[in-house]
C-alpha positions in Angstrom: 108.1 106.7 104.8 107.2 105.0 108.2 104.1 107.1 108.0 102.9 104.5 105.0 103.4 101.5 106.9 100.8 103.1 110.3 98.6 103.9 107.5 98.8 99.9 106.4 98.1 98.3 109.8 95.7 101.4 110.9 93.4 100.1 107.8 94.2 96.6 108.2 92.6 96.9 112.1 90.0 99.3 111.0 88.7 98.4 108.0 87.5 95.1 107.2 85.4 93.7 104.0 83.6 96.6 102.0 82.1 95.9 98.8 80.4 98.4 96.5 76.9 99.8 97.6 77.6 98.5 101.3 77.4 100.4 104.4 80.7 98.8 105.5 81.5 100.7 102.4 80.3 104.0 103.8 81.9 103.1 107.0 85.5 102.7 105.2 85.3 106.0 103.0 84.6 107.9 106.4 87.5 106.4 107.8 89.8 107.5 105.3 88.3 111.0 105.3 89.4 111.4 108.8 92.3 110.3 108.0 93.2 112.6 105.0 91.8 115.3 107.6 94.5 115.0 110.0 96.6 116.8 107.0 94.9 120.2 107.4 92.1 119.1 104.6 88.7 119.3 104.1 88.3 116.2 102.5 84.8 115.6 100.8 82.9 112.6 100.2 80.7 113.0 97.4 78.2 110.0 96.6 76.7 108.8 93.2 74.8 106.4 91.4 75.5 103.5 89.2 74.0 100.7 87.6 74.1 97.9 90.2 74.5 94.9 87.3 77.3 97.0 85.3 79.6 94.7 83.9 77.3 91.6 84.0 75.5 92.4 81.0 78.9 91.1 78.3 78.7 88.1 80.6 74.6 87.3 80.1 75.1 88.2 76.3 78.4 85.8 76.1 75.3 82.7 77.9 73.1 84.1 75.0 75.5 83.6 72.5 75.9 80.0 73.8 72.0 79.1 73.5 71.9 80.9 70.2 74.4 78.3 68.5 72.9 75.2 70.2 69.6 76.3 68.4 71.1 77.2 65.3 71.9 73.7 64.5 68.8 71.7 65.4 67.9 72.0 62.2 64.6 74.1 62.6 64.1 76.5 60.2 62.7 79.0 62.8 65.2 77.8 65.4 68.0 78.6 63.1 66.7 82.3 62.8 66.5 82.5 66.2 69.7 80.7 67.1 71.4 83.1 64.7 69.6 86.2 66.2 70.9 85.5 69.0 74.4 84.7 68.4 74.7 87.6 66.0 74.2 90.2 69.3 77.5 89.7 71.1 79.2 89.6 67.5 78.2 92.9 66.3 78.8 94.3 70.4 82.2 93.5 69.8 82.6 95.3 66.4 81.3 98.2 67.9 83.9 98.5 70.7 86.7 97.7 67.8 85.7 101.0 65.8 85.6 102.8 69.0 81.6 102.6 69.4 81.3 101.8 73.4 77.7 100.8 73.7 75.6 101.7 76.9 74.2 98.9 78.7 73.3 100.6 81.8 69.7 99.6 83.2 68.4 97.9 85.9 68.4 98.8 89.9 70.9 101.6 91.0 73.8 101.1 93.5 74.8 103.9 95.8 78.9 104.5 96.3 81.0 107.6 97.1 84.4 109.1 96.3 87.0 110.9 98.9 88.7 113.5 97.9 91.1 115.9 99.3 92.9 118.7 97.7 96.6 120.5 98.4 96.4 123.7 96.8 99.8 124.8 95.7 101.6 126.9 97.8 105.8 128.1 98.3 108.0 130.4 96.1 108.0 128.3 93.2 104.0 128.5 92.4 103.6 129.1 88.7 100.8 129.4 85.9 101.9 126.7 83.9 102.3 124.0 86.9 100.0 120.8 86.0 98.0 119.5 88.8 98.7 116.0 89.7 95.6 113.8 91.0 96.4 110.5 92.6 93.8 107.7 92.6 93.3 104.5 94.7 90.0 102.4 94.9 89.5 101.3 98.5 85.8 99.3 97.8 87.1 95.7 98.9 87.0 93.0 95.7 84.9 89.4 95.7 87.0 86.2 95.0 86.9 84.9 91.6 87.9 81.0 90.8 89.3 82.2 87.5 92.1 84.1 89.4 93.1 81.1 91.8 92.2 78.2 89.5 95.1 76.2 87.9 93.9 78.3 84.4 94.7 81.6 85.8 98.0 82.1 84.2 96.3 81.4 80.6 93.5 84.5 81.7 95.1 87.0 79.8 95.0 84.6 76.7 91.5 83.2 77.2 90.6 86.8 77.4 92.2 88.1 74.4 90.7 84.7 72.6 87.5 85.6 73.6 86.6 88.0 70.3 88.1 86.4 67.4 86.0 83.4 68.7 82.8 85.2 69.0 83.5 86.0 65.2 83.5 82.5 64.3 80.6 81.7 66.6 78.3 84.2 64.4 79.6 82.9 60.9 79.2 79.3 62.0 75.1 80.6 63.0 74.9 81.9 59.7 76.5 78.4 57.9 73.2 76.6 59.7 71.0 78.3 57.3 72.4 77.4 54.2 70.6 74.3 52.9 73.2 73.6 50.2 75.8 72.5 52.8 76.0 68.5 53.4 74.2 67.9 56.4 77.4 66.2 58.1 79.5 69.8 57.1 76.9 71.2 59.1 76.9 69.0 62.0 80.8 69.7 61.6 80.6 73.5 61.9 77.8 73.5 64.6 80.4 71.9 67.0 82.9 74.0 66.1 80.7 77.6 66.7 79.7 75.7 70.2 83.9 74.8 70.7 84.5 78.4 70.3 82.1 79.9 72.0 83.6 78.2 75.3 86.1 81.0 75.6 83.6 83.6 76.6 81.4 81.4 78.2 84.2 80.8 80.7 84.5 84.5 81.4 80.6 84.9 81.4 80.4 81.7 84.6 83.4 83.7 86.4 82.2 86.8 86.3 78.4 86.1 87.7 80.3 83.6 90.3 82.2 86.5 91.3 79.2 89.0 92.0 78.0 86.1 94.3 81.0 84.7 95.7 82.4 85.8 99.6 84.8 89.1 99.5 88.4 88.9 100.0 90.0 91.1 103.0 91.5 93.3 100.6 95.1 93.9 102.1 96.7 94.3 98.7 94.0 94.7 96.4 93.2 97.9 98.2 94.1 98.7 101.2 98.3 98.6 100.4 97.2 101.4 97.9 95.4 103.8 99.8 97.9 103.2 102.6 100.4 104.4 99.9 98.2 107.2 98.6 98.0 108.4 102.1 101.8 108.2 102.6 102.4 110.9 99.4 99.8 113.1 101.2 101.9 112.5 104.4 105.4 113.8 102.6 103.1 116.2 100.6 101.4 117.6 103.8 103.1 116.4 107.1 100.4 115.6 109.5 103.3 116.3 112.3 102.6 112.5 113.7 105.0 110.5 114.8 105.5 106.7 113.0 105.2 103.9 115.5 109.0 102.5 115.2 109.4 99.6 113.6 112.0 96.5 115.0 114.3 95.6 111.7 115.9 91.8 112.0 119.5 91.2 111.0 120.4 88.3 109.8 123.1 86.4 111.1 125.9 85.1 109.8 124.6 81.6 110.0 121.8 81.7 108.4 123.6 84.4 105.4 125.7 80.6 104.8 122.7 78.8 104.4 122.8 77.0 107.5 120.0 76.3 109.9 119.1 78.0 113.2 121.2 76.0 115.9 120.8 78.6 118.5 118.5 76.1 120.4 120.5 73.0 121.9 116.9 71.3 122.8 113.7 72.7 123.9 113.2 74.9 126.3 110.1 74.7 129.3 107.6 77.0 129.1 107.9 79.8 131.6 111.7 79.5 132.0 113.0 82.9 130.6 111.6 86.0 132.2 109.0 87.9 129.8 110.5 90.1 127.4 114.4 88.8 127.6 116.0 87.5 124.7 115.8 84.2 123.5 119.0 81.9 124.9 121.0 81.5 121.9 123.7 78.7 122.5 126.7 81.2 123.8 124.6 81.8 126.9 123.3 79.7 129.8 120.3 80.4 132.3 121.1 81.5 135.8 118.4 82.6 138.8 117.8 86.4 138.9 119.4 88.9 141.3 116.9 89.0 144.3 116.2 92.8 145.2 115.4 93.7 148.7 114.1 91.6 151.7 113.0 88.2 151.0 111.0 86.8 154.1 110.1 82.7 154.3 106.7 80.8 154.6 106.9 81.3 158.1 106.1 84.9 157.9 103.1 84.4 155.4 101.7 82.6 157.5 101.8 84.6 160.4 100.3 87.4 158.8 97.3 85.1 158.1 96.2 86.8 154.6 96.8 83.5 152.6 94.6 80.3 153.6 95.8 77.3 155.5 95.9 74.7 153.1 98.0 76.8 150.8 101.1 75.9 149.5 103.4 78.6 149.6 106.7 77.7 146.7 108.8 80.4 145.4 110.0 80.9 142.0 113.0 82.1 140.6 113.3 83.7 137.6 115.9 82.7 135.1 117.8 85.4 133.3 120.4 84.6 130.1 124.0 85.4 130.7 126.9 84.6 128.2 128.3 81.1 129.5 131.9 81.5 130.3 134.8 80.2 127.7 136.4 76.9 128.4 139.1 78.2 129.6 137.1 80.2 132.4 135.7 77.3 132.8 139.1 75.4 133.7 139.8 78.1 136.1 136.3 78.0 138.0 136.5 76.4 141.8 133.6 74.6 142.7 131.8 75.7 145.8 128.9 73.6 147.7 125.7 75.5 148.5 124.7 74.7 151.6 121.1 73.0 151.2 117.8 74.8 152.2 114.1 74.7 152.4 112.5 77.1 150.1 110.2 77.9 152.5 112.6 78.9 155.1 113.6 82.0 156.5 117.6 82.6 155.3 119.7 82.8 157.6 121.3 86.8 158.9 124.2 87.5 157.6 124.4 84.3 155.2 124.3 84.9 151.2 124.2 82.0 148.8 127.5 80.6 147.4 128.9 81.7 143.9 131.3 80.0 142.1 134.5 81.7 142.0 136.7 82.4 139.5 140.7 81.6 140.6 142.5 84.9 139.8 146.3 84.9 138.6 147.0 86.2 141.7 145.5 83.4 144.0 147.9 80.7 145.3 146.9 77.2 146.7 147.5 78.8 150.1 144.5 80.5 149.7 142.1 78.0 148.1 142.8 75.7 151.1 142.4 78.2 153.4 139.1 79.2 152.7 137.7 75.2 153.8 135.0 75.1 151.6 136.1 72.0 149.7 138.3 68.9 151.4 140.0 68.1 147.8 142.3 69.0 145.9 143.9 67.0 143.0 147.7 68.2 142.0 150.0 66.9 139.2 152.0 66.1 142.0 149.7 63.9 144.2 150.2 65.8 147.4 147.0 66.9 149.2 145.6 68.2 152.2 145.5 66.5 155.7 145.9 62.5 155.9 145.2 60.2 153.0 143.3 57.0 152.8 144.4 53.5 150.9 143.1 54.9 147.6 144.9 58.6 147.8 142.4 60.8 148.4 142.2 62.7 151.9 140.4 61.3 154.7 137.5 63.3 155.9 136.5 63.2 159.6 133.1 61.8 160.9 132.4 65.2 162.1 132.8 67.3 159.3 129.8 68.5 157.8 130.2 69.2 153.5 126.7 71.2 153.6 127.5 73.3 156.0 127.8 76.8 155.3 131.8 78.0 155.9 132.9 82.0 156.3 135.1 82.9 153.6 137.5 85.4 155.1 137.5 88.6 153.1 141.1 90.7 152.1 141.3 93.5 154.1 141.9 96.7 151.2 144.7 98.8 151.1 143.8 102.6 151.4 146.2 104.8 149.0 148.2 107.2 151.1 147.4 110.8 151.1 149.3 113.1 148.5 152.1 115.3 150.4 150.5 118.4 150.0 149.8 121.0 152.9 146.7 121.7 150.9 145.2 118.6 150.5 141.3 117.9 151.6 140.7 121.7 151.3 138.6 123.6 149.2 142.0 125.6 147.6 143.4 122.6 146.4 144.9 122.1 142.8 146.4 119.3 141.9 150.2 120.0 140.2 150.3 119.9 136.5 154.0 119.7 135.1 155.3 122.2 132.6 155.2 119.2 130.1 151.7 118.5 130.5 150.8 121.7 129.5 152.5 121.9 126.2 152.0 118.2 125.4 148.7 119.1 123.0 151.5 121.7 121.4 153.6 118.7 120.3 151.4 117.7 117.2 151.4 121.1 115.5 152.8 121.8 112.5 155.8 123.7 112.4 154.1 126.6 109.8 158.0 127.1 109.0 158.1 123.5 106.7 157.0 123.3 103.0 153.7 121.4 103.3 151.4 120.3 100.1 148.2 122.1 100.6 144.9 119.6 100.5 142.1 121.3 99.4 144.9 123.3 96.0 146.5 122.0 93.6 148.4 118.6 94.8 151.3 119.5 92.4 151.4 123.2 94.4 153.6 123.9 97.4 153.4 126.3 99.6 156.1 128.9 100.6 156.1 130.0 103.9 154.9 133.1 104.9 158.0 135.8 105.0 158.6 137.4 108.5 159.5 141.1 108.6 162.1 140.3 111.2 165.6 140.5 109.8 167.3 137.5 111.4 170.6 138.2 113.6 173.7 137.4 111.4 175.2 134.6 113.3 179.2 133.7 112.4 179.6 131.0 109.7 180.7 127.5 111.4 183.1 125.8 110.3 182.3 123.3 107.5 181.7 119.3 108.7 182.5 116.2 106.6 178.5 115.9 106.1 176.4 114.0 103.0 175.3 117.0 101.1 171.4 117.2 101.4 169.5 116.4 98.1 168.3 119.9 97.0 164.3 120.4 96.5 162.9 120.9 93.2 161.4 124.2 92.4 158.2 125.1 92.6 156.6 125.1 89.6 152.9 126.8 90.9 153.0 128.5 94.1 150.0 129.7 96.2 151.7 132.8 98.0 152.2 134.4 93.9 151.2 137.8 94.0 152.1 138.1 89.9 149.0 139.2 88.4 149.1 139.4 84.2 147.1 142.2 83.3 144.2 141.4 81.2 142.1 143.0 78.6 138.6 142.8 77.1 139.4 140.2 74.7 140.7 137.9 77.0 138.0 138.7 79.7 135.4 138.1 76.4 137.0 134.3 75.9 137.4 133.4 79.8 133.5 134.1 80.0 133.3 132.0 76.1 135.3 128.9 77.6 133.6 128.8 81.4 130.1 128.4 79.3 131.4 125.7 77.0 132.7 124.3 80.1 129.6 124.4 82.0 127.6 122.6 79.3 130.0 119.9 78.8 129.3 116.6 80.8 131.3 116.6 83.9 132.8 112.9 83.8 135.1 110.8 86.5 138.8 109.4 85.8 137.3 106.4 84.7 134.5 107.9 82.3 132.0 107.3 84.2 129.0 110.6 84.6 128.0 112.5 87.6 125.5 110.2 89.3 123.0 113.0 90.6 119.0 112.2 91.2 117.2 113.3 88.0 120.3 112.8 85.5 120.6 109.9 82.8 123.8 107.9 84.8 124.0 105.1 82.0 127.5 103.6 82.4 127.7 104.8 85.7 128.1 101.5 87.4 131.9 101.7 87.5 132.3 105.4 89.1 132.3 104.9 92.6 133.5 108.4 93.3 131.3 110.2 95.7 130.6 113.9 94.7 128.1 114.7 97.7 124.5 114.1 98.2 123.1 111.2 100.4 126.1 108.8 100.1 127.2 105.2 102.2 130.3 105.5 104.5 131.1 102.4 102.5 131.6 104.6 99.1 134.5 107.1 101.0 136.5 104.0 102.0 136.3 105.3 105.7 135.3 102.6 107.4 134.9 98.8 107.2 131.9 97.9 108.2 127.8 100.1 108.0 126.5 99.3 111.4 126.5 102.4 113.0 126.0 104.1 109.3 122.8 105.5 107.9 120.5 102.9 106.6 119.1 103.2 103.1 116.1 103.8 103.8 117.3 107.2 106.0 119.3 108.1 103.0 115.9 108.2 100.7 114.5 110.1 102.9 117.3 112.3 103.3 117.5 112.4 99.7 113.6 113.1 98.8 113.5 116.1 101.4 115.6 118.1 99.4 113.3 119.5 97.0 110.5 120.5 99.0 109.3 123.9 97.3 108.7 122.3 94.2 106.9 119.6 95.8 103.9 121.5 97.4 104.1 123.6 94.0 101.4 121.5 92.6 97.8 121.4 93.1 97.7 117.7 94.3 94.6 116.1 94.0 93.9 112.5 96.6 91.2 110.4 95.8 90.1 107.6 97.6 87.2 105.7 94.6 84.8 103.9 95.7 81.9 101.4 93.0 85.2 100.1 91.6 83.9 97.1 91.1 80.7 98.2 89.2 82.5 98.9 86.2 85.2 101.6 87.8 82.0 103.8 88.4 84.2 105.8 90.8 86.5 107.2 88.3 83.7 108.2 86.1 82.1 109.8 88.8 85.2 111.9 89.4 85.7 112.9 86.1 82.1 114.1 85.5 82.1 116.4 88.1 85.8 117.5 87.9 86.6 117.6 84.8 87.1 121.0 84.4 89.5 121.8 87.8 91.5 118.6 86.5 92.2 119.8 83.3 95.9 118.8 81.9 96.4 116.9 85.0 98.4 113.9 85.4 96.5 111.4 87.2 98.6 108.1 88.7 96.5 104.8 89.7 98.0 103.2 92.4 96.5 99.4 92.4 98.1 96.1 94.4 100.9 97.9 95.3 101.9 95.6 98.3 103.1 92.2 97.1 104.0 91.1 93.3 106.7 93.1 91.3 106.1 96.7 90.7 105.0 97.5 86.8 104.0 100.4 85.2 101.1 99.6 83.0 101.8 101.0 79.5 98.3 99.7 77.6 95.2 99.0 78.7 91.9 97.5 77.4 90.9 95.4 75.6 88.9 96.5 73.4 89.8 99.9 71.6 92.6 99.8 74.2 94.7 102.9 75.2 97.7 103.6 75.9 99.5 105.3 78.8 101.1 108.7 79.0 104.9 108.5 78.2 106.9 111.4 79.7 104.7 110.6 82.9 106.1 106.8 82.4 109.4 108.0 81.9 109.4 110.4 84.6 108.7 107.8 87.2 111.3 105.2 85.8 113.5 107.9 86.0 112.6 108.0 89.6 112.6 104.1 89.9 116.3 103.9 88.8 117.8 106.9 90.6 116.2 105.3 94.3 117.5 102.0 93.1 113.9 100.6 92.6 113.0 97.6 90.1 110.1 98.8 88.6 109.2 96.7 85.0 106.8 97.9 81.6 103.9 95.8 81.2 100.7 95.8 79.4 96.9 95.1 80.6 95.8 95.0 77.0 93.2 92.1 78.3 91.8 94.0 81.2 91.5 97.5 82.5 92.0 99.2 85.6 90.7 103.1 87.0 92.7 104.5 84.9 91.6 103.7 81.3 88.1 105.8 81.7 90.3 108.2 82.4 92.7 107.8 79.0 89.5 107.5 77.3 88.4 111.0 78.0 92.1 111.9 76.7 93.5 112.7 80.1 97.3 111.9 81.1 96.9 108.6 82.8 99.4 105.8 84.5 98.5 102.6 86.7 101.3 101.3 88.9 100.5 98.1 89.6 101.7 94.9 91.4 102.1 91.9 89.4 102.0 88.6 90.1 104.3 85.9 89.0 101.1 84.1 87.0 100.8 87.7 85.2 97.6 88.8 86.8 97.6 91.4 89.7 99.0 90.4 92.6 96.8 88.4 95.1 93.9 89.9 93.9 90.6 88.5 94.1 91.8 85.0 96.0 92.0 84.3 99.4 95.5 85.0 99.7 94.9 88.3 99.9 95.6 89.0 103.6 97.7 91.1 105.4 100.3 88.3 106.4 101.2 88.6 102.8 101.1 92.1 102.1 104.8 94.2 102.7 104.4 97.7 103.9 108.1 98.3 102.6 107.2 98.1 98.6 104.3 100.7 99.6 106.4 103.1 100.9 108.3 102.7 98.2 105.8 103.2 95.5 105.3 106.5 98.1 108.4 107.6 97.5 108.4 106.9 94.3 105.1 108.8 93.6 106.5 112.0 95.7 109.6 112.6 93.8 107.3 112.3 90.2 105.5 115.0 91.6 108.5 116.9 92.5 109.5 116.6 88.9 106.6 117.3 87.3 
């Protein structure tokens, strides 16, 4: 999974802008085939040819349309036929494409663009015949920016789009109207303005397109490279590449900011250059104190002597301040000031001299010794008393000759050395230390005396178990004599023992209806307590919210009740992994099929590449269509098109919300029935097709086609997620 988020920033340093029939496009399929060849593929980039103004020629006819109406209603004659003429063309474009009729309007200069693709032949013990290959698409050619997609009408697209036919309907009818002479002039002048009015739709559509084939490329971060990054990470858990992901620093959240409140951890600012590179930031528990000085640390004096630095150079040393957690207050309370004795910086320390520390007072420390050590001349007691003569105002009088900067000895405690054991054998080589007799049978005293009744914890709870009989016969000991004692409460009798060695003999009936009831058994759902299903990857669990019973499998410490907290637990994202790895035979027993398309843009002429020259090796294949999976909310595309739309396979949709729902992923059903994506050439020629696509909260794709569309906005997590996601479809295929 880490794997997908390399891929991410390896593209997003690589790659820059590539638009369709570009060398920078050339550039970026090359880069992804060395990529996909680090999996022990030949990956092969096979180029074609397409129209270089595909998809502009709706957009001139929708501008036709436009001046057809205008001229319609002059009130020439010959204009009128004209004006009609050319209105008519879009009109009867459209009816052909609602019957099913696509029309070719392919002509003009060729582009040049390629396709990457890479193949995993299928391989392990569960290889069969009847396996369907899976092909996984991605477009990596980098899209333009479009106003229509950023502009304050982007969330009504869809329905502009959608508008767009009906209205070219009444745009033809209201051409035709401009003929008829019997019509009041002012009826006319009334419908001419509304065929203009409705040809607006499509006029809008027409001026966004042709801006967008001239407008600056967007950088692509979601729009392709997110995909491809995710495409690669499926052929990473397909085929391991044996790489290892660069590790990636996770940030907790405090507890602070989890209540909503602000970031307090810094009092006021901080200079520049205070904390040594690469420590933590001070949070407000902590204060700044000068670094331990390793080794020798000569003065200015002997700089200069060695004459390396010039004369006018000021030598000044800096220390470096490193955080340490400030003391509590009551540390504080207990902390004796000491004077440093003042210095040059640029002078040699004195031998034998270190510089002064505050020290703590110990529980142990009486007043004796804090006077005695004379590094302060103060002392302030409940009871008033101090130390030497006191002055008018009650503090002690310090001599003339007493110097407070002056650097005073602090005698040290001499240590007491533990005596020597007693031992005629101590300080030798033989020597063993005595171990008592109680010592030695201390790890005995927790055993359980295999005498005692105990329940048994992995039988029946109900079930005792009867100690084992010894083949000793005791020694008949003398009856004592009976004591005035409470009578002992008698156990119950076992009702099930495990020790039984009472078999019932059985017969071929019964043997016939043991085997009858274990099947019955077997097929029946196994259910919790509390109703609730086994929660296993793969199975419906509807209702399972309330069974929190954990039957195995890749499970939080939380679930067992063991522990209180998950820090030093497994983190969700090692138990999908864990999880996913399971099942790797019937992962790499598919022929997976990676293709990176390229001439997306120019009318997905990369996907109908493909499919013209692999039709055949593809045949029954599932094919997914991974677009904008970085940012937005993940949807699975059910419809697409808009006109003579298609719709999208359903048992692979439903294998992959399966998926979705068992990795705890939302993943939502939309439809695209005003645009199209890869995948609809594909549904066209009847092949098993699915887009997963991110969604934006205005309904169209997810930073595509806007500037936004950078990598500061992308999240590498939701593509290894759509990764995963894709990896255990194929597993269930």
């Amino acid at each position: 999974m880490a794997m997908t988020h390399d891929y991410l920033d390896y593209l997003n340093q690589r790659v820059g802008i590539a638009p369709a029939n570009s060398q920078e496009e050339l550039q970026a399929a090359q880069t992804i085939a060395s990529l996909m060849g680090q999996h022990d593929l030949e990956p092969q980039v096979e180029e074609f040819d397409a129209p270089a103004i595909s998809g502009l020629v709706p957009a001139v006819l929708s501008l036709v349309m436009l001046v057809g109406i205008v001229i319609a209603g002059v009130g020439v004659m010959a204009l009128s036929v004209i004006g009609l003429l050319l209105a008519l063309v879009p009109t009867l474009l459209a009816v052909m494409r609602l019957f099913g009729r696509e029309p070719s309007l392919s002509f003009g200069p060729s582009a040049r663009s390629q396709n990457v693709v890479a193949v995993h032949r299928a391989c392990g013990p569960l290889v069969a015949k009847g396996n369907r290959p899976i092909v996984v698409v991605a477009h990596y050619d980098t899209p333009r920016e479009s106003f229509l997609y950023s502009s304050p009408i982007a969330p009504y697209l869809p329905l502009v789009t959608k508008a767009a036919g009906p209205c070219s309907y009444v745009v033809a009818v209201c051409a035709l109207l401009q003929l008829m002479a019997f019509i009041p002039s002012a009826a006319r002048v009334v419908l001419w303005v509304v065929g203009i009015v409705a040809a607006l739709p499509s006029v809008l559509l027409a001026v966004g397109a042709i801006y967008e084939r001239v407008s600056a490329c967007t950088l692509g971060a979601n729009d392709n490279k997110s995909s491809v990054a995710a495409m690669l990470g499926v052929l990473e858990n397909v085929r391991p590449s044996g790489l290892v992901p660069t590790p990636r620093e996770t940030e907790e959240p405090s507890d602070e900011k989890d209540l909503g409140q602000g970031d307090e951890s810094h009092e006021g600012p901080v200079e520049e250059g205070a904390v040594e590179e690469g420590a933590p930031a001070s949070p407000a528990e902590t204060i700044l104190v000068p670094a331990e000085v390793h080794g020798t640390r000569h003065g200015a004096d002997v700089l200069r002597e060695l004459e390396i630095l010039p004369a006018d150079c000021e030598i000044v040393y800096d220390v470096p301040l490193v955080p340490v957690p400030a003391p509590s207050p009551a540390e504080t309370a207990d902390m004796v000031p000491l004077t440093e004795p003042k210095r040059p910086i640029d002078a040699r320390p004195e031998p034998g001299t270190a510089p002064m520390q505050p020290v703590a007072a110990d529980a142990g420390t009486t007043r004796d010794d804090l006077l005695s050590t004379g590094q302060f001349s103060l002392v302030m007691d409940e009871g008033g008393h101090g130390v030497g003569p006191k002055d008018s105002s009650g503090l002690t009088a310090m001599n003339e000759t007493d110097d407070l900067d002056a650097t005073q000895p602090t005698p040290k405690t001499p240590s007491v050395r533990p005596a020597a054991p007693e031992d005629p054998e101590w300080g030798k080589a033989t020597y063993r230390p005595q171990v008592s007799s109680v010592a030695r049978r201390a790890s005995l005293f927790d055993l359980p005396d295999p005498s005692l009744n105990e329940s048994d914890g992995l039988g029946d709870p109900s079930a005792t178990r009867v100690a084992p009989v010894s083949k000793r016969v005791p020694l008949q000991r003398e009856p004592e004599a009976p004591q005035d004692v409470a009578p002992a409460p008698q156990a119950p009798e076992p009702v099930e023992t495990l020790a039984s060695s009472e078999h019932k003999p059985k017969g071929r009936l019964s043997g016939l209806l043991g085997k009858i009831k274990g099947a019955v058994a077997s097929r029946a759902p196994q259910s919790s307590g509390d109703g609730g299903s086994e929660g296993w990857i793969g199975d419906d669990d509807e209702g399972t919210s309330d069974d929190q019973v954990w039957r195995g499998g890749a499970a939080p410490r939380s679930g067992l009740r063991l522990v209180d907290d998950e820090q030093d637990g497994p983190t969700e994202e090692e138990l999908r992994e864990a999880a996913l790895s399971l099942g790797d035979d019937a992962l790499i027993a598919h022929d997976v099929w990676f293709v990176a398309l390229g001439g997306s843009a120019l009318d997905h002429a990369g996907m109908r590449a493909f499919l013209r020259q692999h039709r055949h090796d593809i045949r029954g294949a599932f094919i997914i269509n991974l677009s904008c999976v970085g940012a937005g909310e993940l949807s699975l595309l059910t419809r697409e098109g808009l006109a003579a739309s298609r719709r999208a396979d359903r048992r692979l949709g439903r294998t992959i919300s399966n998926v979705a729902r068992d990795l705890h992923v939302e993943v939502s059903q939309r439809e695209l029935d005003w645009s199209s994506t890869d995948a609809l050439p594909a549904m066209r020629s009847s092949m098993r097709s699915l887009t997963i696509m991110g969604m934006g909260e205005n309904g169209l794709p997810a930073l595509s086609r806007t500037p936004l569309d950078v990598a500061e906005n992308v999240s590498g997590d939701q593509a290894a997620l759509v990764a995963d996601m894709v990896t255990e479809a194929i597993r269930r295929a």
